[in-house]
N, C-alpha and C positions, 0 to 999 in steps of 0.2 A: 455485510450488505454493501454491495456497490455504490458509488455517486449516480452513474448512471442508472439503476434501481430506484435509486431517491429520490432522483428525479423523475422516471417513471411512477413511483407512486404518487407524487406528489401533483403532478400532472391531472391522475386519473380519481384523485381525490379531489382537485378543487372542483367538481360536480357532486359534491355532496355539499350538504347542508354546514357549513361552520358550529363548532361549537359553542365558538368564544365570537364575538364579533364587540368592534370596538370603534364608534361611530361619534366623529367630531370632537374629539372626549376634552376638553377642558380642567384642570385640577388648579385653581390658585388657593393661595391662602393669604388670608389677610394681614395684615402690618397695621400694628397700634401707635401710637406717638407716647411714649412715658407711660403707656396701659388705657391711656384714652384717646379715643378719633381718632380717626381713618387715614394710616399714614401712606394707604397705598397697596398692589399686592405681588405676592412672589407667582410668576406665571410659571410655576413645575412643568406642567403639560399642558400643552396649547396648540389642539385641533391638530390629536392625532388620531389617525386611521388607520386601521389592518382587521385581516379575519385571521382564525384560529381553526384549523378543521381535527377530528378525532384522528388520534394518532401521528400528527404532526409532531415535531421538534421548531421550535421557533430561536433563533439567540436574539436578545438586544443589547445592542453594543453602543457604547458609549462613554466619553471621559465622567471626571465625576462631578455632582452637579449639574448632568446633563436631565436629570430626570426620571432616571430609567426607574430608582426605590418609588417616587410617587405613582407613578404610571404602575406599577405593579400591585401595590397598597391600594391603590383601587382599585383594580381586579380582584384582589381581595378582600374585599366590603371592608374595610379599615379606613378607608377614605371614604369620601362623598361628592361624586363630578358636580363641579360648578356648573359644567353646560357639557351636552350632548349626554352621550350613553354607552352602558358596558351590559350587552346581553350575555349570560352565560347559562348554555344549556336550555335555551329558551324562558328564561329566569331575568326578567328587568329589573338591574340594582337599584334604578332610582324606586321602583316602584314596590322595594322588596325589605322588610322591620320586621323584629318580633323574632320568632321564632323559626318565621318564614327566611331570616337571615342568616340565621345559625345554620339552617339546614343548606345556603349556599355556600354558606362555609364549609361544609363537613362536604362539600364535593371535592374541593380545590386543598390539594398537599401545598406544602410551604417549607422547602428548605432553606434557614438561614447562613447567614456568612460566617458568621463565629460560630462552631458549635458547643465551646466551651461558655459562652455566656448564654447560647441558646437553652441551656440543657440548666432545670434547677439544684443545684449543686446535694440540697437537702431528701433528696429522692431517689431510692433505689431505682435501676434502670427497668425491671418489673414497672413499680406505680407511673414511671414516666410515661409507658405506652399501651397500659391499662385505661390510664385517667383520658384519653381523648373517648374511650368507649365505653366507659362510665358515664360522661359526658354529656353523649348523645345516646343512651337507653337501650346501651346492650347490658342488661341485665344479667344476664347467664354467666357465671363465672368461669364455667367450663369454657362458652363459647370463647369468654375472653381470652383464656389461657390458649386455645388451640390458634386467635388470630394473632396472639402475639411470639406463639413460638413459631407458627410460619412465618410470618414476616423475617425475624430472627434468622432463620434459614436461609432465606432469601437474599437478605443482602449481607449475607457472611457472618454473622456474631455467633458464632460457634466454637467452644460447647456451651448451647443453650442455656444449659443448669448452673455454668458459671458464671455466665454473665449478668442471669437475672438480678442476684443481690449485687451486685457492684454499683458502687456512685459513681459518679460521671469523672471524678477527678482518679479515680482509677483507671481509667480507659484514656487508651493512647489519643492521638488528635483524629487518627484515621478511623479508631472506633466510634470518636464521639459521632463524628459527622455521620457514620452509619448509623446510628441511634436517632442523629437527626431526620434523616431519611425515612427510617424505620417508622416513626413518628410520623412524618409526612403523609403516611403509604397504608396505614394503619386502619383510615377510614375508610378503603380500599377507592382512592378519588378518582373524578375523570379528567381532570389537570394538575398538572403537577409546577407550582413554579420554584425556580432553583437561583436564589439572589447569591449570586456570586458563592458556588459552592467547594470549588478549592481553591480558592485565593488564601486563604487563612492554613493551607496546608503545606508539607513539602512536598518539592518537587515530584520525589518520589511517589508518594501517592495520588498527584492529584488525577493521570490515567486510569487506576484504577477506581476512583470514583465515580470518572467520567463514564466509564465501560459499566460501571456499576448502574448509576442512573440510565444508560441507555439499554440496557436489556432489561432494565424494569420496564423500560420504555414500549419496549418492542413486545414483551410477554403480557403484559395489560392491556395492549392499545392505550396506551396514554398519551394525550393532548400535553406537553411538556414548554413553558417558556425560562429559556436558560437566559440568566440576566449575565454581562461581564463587559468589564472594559479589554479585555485579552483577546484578540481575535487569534490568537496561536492556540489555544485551545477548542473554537469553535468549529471546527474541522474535522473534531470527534463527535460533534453530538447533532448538530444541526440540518434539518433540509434549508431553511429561511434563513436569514439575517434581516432585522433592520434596525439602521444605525439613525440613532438620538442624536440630537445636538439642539442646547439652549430648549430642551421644552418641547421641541419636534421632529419628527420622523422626518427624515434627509433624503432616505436610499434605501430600499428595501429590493431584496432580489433572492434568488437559489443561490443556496453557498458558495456551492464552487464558480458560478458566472458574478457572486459579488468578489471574493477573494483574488479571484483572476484578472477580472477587468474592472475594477470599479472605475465609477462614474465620476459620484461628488471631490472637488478638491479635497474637502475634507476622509471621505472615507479613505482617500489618495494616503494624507498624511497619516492616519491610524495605521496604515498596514509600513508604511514608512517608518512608522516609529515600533512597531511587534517585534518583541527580538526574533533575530536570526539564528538557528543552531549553529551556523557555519564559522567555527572558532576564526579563519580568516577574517573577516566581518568584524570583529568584536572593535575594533578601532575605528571604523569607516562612519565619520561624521553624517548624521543624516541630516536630511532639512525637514524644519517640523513648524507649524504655523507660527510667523510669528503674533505677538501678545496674547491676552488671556480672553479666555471665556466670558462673552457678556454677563451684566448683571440681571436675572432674571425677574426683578422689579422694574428695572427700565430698558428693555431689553432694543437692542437697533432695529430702525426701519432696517421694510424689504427684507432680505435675505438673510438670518439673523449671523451667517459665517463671513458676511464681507468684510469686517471692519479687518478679518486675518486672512483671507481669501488671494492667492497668488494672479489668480486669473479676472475679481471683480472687474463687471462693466458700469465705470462711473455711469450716474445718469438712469440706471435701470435698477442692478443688485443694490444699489443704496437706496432704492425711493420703492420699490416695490415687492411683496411677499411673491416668488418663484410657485408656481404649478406644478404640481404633482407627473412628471410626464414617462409613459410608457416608451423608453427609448429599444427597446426587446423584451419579447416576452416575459413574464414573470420579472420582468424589469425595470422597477418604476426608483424617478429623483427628481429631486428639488431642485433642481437648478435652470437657470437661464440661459445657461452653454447648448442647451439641448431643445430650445423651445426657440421657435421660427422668429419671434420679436429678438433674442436675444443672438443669433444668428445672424440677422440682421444689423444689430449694433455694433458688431466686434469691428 
């Protein structure tokens, strides 16, 4: 598939209804003093917004600690938003317990980052991707055995009949993570999210993952959010990016026009820092922000990238939170450089 197709589809899909939508969303958690009283809270995600449409590829990108596992953990009913809301499938999380939660769970795949700690070591690769559909009341054992040799097929664990009895420390790291998958895919979902799915891999396989998740992608219609700090990988899998920092969404754009031209200082230094194939290169100092990542208990006024920001406007980015601003289509960021008050101050 083309960029230019991607684009095209993506285009002609945002007239459809979102699948996912994710509106003001808030995630803190509390802080104790010694186990008692209220010492305060970690702000994970703070007042982020995006939609999701069926059949979308979404990446979020971000250093670590930016937030990207909370923000996903509750799209995954594993969390519970402090404030605002996460629709999925026209299914309100705040308003959804019981049984009525399980069954939003059993929409949404989940591949994790280790596949070796994901996968329980005491369990034949059979019971691992039985037990999601025992689970949820597929009763029929037949049925079970036919959904899990296609699956099986599908993302390559082949010959079938060998793989079923094998434990997970049998299987190389490229099989487990297909296991993982396998697993994910099993409840046959309408989202698929993917926390960092070959970082934990080599080199070597992690393309073929990628290619592996994206024609799952493409043969399902699956609604897909690829989580990574890597943007040298996103370039396989993606129509969307949008990049975290401190808790919220910075920069969201089409791949190829974020890759290309990004906006935020910061998304700046992320692609400054993506290794380069270009063996020349491998010496060539780069400049990467300097000091560290706020604290997300007391995180800075305003803009939360100024205190490391090359371009902050004293007087503005220190004293005021940046607006969301549509600087080209399908092209929205947080910054001040871009907004007519902040145009005005340089």
């Amino acid at each position: 598939m083309s960029n230019m197709d991607n684009g095209a589809q993506l285009v002609s899909a945002a007239e459809d209804e979102p699948i996912l939508q994710i509106d003001n969303l808030h995630v803190w958690y509390e802080l104790k003093r010694f186990g008692f009283g209220h010492a305060g809270y970690v702000r994970a995600v703070d007042g982020v917004d995006f939609d999701l449409r069926q059949g979308e590829a979404m990446a979020c990108v971000g250093e670590s600690g930016c937030g990207k596992s909370s923000l996903m953990k509750t799209i995954l009913g594993l969390n519970r938003p402090t404030k605002g809301d996460v629709i999925f499938d026209n299914q309100r999380l705040t308003e959804t317990s019981g049984e009525n939660l399980r069954l939003y769970r059993a929409k949404i795949g989940y591949v994790q980052q280790d596949p070796f700690s994901a996968l329980p070591p005491f369990m034949t690769i059979k019971r691992i991707l039985e037990e999601p559909l025992v689970i949820n009341g597929v009763s029929d054992k037949q049925e079970r055995n036919a959904r899990i040799r296609k699956i099986m097929e599908e993302v390559k664990l082949t010959p079938v009949e060998e793989v079923l009895p094998k434990f997970p420390h049998m299987l190389s790291g490229g099989q487990q993570q297909r296991v993982v998958i396998a697993r994910a895919m099993i409840m046959e979902p309408k989202l698929l999210v993917a926390d960092e799915p070959v970082s934990m891999l080599d080199a070597s396989v992690r393309v073929e993952i990628l290619r592996l998740l994206r024609n799952l992608q493409e043969k399902h219609n699956l609604s897909v959010i690829y989580i990574t700090h890597d943007l040298s990988t996103v370039r396989y899998f993606s129509e969307y990016i949008f990049v975290m920092y401190a808790g919220e969404v910075i920069e969201i754009a089409l791949m190829e026009d974020l890759l290309n031209d990004p906006k935020h200082p910061y998304t700046f230094a992320l692609l400054e820092a993506s290794s380069d194939p270009d063996a020349n290169n491998a010496l060539v100092m780069r400049e990467v922000p300097r000091g560290e990542p706020p604290s997300l208990v007391n995180p800075p006024a305003g803009c939360r990238f100024n205190p490391r920001c090359p371009k902050v406007i004293e007087g503005l980015c220190d004293v005021k939170r940046p607006p969301s601003i549509e600087v080209v289509p399908h092209h929205k960021v947080a910054c001040w450089l871009y907004d007519e008050e902040g145009m005005n101050a340089v």
